[in-house]
N, C-alpha and C positions, 0 to 999 in steps of 0.2 A: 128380678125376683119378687115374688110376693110376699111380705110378712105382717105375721099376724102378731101383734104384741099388746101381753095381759100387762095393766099396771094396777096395782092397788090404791095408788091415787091417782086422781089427772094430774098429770104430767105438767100444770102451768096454773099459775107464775113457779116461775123455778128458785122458789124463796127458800127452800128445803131442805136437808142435804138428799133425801131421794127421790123426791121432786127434778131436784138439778139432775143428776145423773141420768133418769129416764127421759128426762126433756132433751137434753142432747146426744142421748143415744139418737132417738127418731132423729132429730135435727140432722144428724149425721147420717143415718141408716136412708133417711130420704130424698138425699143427692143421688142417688145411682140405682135404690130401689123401691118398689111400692108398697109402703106402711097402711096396714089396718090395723086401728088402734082401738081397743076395749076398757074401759077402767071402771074406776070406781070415784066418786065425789066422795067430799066429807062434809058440802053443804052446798043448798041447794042453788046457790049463789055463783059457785063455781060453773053451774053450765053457761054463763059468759065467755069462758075460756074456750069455748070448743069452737068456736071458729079461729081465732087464734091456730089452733093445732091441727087444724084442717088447710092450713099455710104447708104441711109437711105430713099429712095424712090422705089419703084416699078414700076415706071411712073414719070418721070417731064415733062411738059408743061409749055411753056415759050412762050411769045410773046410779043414782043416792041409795047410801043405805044411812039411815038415823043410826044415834046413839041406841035407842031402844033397838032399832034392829038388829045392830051388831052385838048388844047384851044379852039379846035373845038367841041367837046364833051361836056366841057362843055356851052360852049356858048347855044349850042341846048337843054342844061336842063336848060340853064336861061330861053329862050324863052318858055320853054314848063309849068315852075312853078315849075321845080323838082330841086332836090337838085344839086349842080355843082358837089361837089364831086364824086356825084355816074354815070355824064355824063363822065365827067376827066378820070375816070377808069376802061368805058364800053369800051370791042373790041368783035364784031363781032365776028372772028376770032379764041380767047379763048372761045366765047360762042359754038361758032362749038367745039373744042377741049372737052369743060366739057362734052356737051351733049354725046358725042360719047365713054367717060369714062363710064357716066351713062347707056350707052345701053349696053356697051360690059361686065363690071365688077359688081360685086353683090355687090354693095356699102353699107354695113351698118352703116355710121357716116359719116355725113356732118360735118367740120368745117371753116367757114367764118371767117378770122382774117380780122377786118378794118370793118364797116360799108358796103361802096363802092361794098366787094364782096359779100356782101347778093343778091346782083340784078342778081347775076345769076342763083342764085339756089330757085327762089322766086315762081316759078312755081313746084315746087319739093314736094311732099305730102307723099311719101309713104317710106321717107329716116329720122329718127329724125337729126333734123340739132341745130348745135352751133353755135351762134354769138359771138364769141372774140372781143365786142369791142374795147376794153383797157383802154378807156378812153372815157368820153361822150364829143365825139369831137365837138359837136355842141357849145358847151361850151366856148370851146377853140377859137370859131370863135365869138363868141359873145366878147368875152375880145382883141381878134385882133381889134376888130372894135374899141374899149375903146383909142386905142394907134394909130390911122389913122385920116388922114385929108379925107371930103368930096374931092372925089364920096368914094372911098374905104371905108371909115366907114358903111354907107349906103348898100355895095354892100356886106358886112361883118355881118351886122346882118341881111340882106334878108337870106345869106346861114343860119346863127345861125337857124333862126327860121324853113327854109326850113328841114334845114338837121335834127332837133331836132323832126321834126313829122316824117321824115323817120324811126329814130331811134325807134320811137314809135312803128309804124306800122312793122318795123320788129320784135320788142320784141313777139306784140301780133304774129306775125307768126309762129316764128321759138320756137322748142321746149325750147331750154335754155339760156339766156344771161350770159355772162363772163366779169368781168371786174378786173382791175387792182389792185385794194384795195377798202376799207371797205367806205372809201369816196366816191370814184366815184360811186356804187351801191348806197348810199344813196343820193346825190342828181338826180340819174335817178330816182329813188322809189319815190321821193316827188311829181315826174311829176304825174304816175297815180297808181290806186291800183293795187292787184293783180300782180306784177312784178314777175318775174322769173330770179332771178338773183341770181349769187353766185361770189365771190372770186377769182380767180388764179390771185396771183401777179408773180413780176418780183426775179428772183436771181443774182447771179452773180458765173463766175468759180473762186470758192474759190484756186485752185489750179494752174490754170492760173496768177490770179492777187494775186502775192504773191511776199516781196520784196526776197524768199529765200536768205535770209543771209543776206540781205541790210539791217538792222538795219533802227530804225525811225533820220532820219536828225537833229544832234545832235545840229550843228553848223551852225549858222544864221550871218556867217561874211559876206556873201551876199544872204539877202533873195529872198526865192524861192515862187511865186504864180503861182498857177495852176488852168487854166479848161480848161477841156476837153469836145469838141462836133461836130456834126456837125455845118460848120457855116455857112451854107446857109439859114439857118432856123428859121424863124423870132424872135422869145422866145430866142434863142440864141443871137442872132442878139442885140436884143434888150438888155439882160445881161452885155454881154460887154463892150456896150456903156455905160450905165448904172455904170457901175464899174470905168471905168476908170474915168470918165468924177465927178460923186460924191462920192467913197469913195478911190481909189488907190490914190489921193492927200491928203488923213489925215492919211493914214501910213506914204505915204512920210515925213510926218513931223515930226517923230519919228523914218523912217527906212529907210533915202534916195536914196540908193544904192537899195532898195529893184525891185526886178525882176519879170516880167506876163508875163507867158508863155498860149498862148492862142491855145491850141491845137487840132486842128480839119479839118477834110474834106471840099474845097471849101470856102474857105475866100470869100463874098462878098467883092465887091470894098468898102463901108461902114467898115467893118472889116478890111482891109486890112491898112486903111487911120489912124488906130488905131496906127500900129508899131513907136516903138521911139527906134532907135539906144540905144543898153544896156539898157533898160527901161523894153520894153515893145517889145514880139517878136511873131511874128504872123507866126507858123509853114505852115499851108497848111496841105496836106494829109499827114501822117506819116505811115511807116509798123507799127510800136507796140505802143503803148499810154505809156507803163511800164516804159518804163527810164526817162521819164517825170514828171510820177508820184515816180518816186525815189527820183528824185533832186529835189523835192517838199519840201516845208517847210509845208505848210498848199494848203489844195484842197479852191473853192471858187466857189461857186454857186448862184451867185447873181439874180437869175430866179425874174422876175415881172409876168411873165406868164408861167403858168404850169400846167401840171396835172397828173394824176397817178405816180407811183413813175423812179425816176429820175436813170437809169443806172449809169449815172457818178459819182454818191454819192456812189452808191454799190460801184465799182470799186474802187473809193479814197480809201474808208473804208478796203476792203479787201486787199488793198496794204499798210491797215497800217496808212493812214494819216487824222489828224485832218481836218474837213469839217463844214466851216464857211458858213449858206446857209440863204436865205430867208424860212419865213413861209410858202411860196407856193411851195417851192422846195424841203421841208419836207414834205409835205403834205399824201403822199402817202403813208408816213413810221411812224409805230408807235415808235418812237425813245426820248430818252430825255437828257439832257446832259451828263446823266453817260454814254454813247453809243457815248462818244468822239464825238460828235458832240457840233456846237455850231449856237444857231437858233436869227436870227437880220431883221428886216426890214428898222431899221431909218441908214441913211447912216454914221452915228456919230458910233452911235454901232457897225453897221458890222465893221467899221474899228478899232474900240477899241478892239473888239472880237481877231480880224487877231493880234492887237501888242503886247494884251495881250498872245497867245501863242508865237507868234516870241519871247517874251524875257522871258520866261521861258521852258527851255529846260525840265524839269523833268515834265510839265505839257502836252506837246505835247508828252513826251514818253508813257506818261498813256493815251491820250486818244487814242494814236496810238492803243494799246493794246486792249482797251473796244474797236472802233470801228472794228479790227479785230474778235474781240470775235463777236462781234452781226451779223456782218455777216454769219460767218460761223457757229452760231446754227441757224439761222433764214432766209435766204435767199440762200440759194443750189437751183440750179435746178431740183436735184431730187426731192425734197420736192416740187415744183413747177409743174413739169411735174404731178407726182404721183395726184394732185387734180387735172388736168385736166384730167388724165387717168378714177379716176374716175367716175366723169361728164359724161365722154364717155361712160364707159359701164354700168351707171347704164338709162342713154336715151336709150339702145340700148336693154336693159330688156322688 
């Protein structure tokens, strides 16, 4: 089968949380089928990668859009009444590129990962097409606005509302919606009847993120906190702050010496203003998350805003380590505390949670265990890939 798939980023390095998921979608999709793959850079740096993805593509198409481009894009979907997002991440440009796949190649499967890339293939009738949204982003822009001062709140739920009849008006178009977990389909479902949606979550490389041989962190004579993310990204952003400022001062008071290691891509200046000499240490980009998550005592996902399920909790989990998160950072995951996890929203608790493992070694080794057990029967990419596979060839019947 031929597929043609929109991403809103290139698909690699899979440092991301939708990065990852589109990169091993292809990964997967291009054992048994022929991938053409269209996207979008976020700098100009990234066309290195396209050979890389041409290991599992038959065609990459790549094209930058700048910051100014995308600010100007989407300014012209404010004035017009459309959604920003889907102006942000129109080019010209790539719309010549797809169109010119569709006339030369016998495309039988459209896949659109991200809302955003439905706008190019919206005039397309005679190809069945997939929307990957992952998550009902519109959602996510409505709860921005919850955490914003006027004009931003304002300018935050125009898109909510904007971008949530997009989302509509593509469901009714395109033959199938996808989304991330059993949540996210049911609060789209609520919006109207008749939905077309199914399931494909996230996994994680169980073989990858594995401590081989590193045993779980016996020894808490200087504790270790960890998360990992990107941190330019406001939900992250906002975590941190969050963490440090209401609950990392009530372990302090039972674990002084204790250590946050904040490890992610692009520290805002906000993030950055965070670092305390031996306290509290604000990585930047790193080559591998792994030795991070080694010298971890416990993972910490203190998310206020979130949706679908959280890459970095897989990872914790598959590397072994106890993950102390908010309810909305669980959200995506059917999980409960035999699955070494441990679930808090009041800031008292999450930090009772973190001192309650810190000072019991035999109980962080057990959930080290359960949480590597539930990853690896329950989140594999192949098991991920394979329900997207099917999706695909039963639209293509």
């Amino acid at each position: 089968m031929n597929i043609l798939y929109l991403a809103h980023r290139i698909p690699y390095p899979p440092n991301k949380g939708d990065k990852i998921r589109s990169y091993h979608q292809i990964q997967y999709l291009s054992v048994h089928h022929r991938v053409y793959l269209a996207c979008i850079a976020d700098d100009p740096q990234e066309f290195q990668y396209v050979d890389e993805l041409r290991k599992y593509c038959q065609q990459v198409e790549v094209i930058w859009l700048s910051q100014r481009q995308r600010i100007w894009g989407a300014s012209v979907s404010l004035l017009r009444g459309q959604a920003l997002s889907v102006g942000a991440f129109y080019s010209q440009d790539l719309q010549e590129k797809i169109d010119r796949i569709l006339q030369s190649v016998p495309i039988d499967h459209i896949i659109a990962f991200s809302s955003p890339m439905a706008e190019y293939v919206r005039k397309v009738k005679n190809v069945p097409r997939l929307m990957d949204f992952v998550d009902v982003d519109s959602e996510k822009w409505r709860a921005y606005a919850g955490f914003q001062k006027f004009p931003w709140s304002v300018l935050y739920q125009l898109e909510a509302n904007r971008l949530g009849d997009y989302e509509e008006r593509i469901a009714e178009e395109f033959e199938q919606s996808v989304f991330i977990s059993t949540q996210e389909v049911q609060l789209f479902c609520e919006r109207g009847k008749d939905r077309r949606a199914a399931v494909v979550s996230n996994g994680v490389d169980i073989e990858y993120f594995y401590r081989n041989g590193h045993g779980s962190r016996a020894s808490v004579d200087r504790p270790v906190l960890v998360f990992t993310a990107a941190m330019d990204y406001f939900p992250n952003i906002d975590a941190v702050q969050y963490f440090c400022r209401e609950i990392l001062p009530k372990v302090r008071q039972v674990f002084p010496d204790v250590r946050f290691n904040i490890v992610g891509r692009r520290p805002t200046h906000a993030v950055e203003k965070l670092a305390s000499p031996g306290h509290i240490h604000v990585t930047g980009t790193v080559p591998d998350v792994r030795p991070y998550l080694i010298d971890a005592s416990v993972a910490v996902v203190p998310l206020r805003i979130a949706r679908g399920v959280q890459n970095k909790i897989l990872e914790a989990m598959a590397m072994g380590l106890p993950v102390v998160g908010t309810s909305a950072a669980f959200e995506g995951l059917t999980v409960s505390q035999d699955n070494g996890i441990r679930i808090a929203d009041d800031p008292q608790r999450f930090a009772d949670e973190i001192v309650c493992l810190l000072n019991d070694p035999v109980l962080r080794s057990s959930c080290a265990e359960q949480a590597r057990e539930f990853v690896a029967k329950r989140c594999s990419w192949q098991h991920c890939g394979s329900e997207l596979e099917k999706l695909v060839e039963q639209a293509g019947r």
